[in-house]
N, C-alpha and C positions, 0 to 999 in steps of 0.2 A: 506213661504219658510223655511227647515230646518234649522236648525242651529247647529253643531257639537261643543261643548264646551273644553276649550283647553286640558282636562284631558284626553278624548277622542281622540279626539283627536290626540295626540299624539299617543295612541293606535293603530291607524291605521295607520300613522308613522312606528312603530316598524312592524308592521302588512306589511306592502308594503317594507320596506328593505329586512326583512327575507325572501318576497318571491323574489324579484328580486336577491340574491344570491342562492337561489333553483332552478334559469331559466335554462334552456339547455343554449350552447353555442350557438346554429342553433340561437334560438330564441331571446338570449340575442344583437347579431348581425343584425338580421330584426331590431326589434325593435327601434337599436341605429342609424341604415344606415337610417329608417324612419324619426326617432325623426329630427336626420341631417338636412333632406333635406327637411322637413315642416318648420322646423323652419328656415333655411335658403332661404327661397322661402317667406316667410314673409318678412326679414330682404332685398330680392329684390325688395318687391314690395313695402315695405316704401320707400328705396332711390328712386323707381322711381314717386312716389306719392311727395315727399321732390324736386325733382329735377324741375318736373312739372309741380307743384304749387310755389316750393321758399315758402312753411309752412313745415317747420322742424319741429312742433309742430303735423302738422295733420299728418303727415308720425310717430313719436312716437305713435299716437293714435292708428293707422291704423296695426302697427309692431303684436303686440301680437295675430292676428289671427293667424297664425301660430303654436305658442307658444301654447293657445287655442285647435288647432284640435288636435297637437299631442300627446298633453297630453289625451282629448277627446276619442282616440284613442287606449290610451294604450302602447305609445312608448316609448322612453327614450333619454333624455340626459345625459353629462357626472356633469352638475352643479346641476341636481335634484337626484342622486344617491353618488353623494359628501356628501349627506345632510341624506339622508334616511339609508343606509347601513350599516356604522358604530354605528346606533341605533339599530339594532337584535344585533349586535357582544353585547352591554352593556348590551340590556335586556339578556343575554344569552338563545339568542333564537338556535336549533339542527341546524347545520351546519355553525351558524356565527362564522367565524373565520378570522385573519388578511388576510390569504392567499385567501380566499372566498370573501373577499372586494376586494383585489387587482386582484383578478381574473376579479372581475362584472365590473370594474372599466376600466382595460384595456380594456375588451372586445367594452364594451363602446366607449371608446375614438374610437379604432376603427372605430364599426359601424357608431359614427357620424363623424367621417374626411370623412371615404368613399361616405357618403350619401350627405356632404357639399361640398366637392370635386365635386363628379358628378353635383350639380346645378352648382357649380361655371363654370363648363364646358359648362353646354348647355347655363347657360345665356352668356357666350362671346362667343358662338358661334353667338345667338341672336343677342347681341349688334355689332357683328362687319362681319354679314352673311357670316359667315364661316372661318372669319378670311382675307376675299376678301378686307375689308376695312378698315379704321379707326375706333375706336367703336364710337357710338354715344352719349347722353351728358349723357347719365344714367351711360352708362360705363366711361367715363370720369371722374365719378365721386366716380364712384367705386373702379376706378385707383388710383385717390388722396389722400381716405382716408387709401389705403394701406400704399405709402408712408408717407403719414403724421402720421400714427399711426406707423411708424416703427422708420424711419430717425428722425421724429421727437421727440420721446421719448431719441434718441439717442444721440443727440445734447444738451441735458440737463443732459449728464451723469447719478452719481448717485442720481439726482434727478429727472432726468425722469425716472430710474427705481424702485424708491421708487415709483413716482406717477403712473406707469405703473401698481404696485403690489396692492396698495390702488384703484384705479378703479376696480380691476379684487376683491379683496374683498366687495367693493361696491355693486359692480356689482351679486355676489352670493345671498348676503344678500337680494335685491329685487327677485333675479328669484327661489331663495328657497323658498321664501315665495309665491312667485306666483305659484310652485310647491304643494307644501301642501295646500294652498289654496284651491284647488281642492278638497281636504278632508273635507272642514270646511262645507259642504251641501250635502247632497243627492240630491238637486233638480238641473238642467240643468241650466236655469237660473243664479239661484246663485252663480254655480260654475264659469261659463263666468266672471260673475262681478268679483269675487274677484281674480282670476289670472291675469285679465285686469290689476289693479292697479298698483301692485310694477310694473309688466314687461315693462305697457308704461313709469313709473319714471326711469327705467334704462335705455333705450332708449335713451330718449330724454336729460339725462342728459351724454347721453358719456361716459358712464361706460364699462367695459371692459370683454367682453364674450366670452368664449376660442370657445365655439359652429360656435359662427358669425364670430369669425375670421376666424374660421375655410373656409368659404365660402371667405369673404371680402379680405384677402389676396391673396390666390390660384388665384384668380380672378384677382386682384391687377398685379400679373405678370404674368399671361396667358394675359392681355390686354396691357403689356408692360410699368409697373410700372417702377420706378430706385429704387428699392432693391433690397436685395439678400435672399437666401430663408433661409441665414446664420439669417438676418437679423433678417424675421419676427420670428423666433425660439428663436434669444436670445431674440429682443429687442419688441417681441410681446406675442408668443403664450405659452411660458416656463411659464414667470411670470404671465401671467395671466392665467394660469390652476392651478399655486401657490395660487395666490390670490384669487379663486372662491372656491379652497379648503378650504382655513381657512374660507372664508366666511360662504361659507354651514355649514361645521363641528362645526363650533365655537359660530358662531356668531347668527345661527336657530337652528341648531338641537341639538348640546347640550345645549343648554339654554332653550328650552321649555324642552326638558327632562330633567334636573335639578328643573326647579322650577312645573312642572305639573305631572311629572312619579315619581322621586325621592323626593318628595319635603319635606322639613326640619319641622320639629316636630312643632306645632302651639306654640306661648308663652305662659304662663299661665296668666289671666289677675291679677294683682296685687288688695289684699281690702285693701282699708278703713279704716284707724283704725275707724274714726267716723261711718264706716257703721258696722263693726264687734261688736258684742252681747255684748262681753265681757267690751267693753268699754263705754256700758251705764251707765249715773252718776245712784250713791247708793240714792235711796229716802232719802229726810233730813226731819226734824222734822216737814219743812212746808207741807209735801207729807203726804197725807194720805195711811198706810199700811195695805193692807189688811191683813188678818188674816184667816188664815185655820184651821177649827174645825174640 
């Protein structure tokens, strides 16, 4: 199995920003309506694996297919181009510029609401056949965690939106890594495994993904949640597309390109005085001296 070492790395980092602000808009909008609704279509079939079974644990395992194909695939979300894009603008790669981030950026958010949007739609159609009936216990449950991740952040004031902010940072830190991950092998294999890892740890730990809300909510009150769409904007989706920015930005991507792109001059190692020339003792009278004729 390959292995791409982090100097490299990185490389292909700056290498995949620059070209995702070089994409058309057509394509920059597939891509992110894709990325959307794969990785949302994940995040359904864990809760209904979690629901099913009552293992929260195998429904986290189970989450990052998704995550997996679309990256696979060549799509985009809005928490893996938080991380990558703002690295051409540093390396001053031709066309990266602030307005070129926030251009790739928005388009993004876009293409994945639309794409997380539209699952949200057809699963309550699913769970509740057309709307004809109550939804059933998947949807149920897909109901609750709107509410609870709304109302209940809100209930804790400005400590549930401090911790709103720290999940949605949390939460970057795994799936950027699980993003570049993708880089750290040529081989198929390898790459599965290591995007696996952070994305099932943010899963399963409740961490806060502007992507999945993006479904999880929408859904939440198409199946006839108690919030308001006020709600999940202030007390869900704002802060945590806040927090997944500093995550990615801060917390991966300038930090490997700080210590692996730009990294700081090596120290010099310090001698010896006992190992330096100059301070070998002078032959004494018990030393025999040679003599050169």
């Amino acid at each position: 199995m390959s292995y791409v070492k982090p100097a490299d790395l990185v490389g292909r980092m700056i290498d995949a920003g620059a070209g995702k602000l070089l994409l058309s808009t057509r394509d920059t909008l597939i891509r992110g309506f894709m990325g959307g609704a794969l990785l949302t279509l994940g995040a359904a079939f864990a809760v209904t694996v979690t629901v099913q079974t009552g293992q929260p644990l195998l429904g986290a395992l189970l989450f990052p297919i998704g995550f997996i194909l679309l990256y696979l695939l060549g799509y985009d979300l809005l928490t893996g181009v938080f991380t990558l894009a703002p690295l051409a603008l540093l390396a001053r790669r031709p066309g990266a510029s602030v307005r070129s981030i926030l251009r790739n950026w928005g388009l993004v958010f876009v293409g994945n609401f639309a794409g997380a949007f539209t699952v949200a739609l057809v699963m309550a159609i699913c769970f509740t056949y057309a709307f004809s009936t109550a939804p059933n216990e998947v949807g149920l449950a897909i109901r609750e965690i709107g509410h609870g991740r709304t109302v209940g952040y809100a209930e804790h004031g400005a400590g549930g939106m401090l911790t709103l902010f720290l999940r949605g940072v949390l939460c970057n830190v795994m799936v950027s890594t699980g993003v570049i991950a993708a880089m750290m092998s040529d081989a198929l294999i390898s790459k599965v495994i290591a995007m696996w890892m952070p994305v099932m740890l943010f899963f399963y730990m409740g961490f806060e993904h502007s992507v999945v809300n993006m479904f999880l909510f929408p859904s939440g009150l198409l199946l006839g949640a108690d919030f308001t769409i006020g709600d999940y904007l202030v007390w869900n989706e704002i802060p945590t597309v806040l927090g997944n920015l500093v995550g990615g930005v801060v917390f991966v991507g300038l930090v490997l390109y700080a210590t692996h792109h730009r990294t700081a001059p090596a120290r010099v190692p310090a001698v010896s005085p006992a190992a330096s020339p100059a301070a070998a003792p002078a032959p004494t009278s018990a030393q025999p001296v040679a003599v050169v004729r």
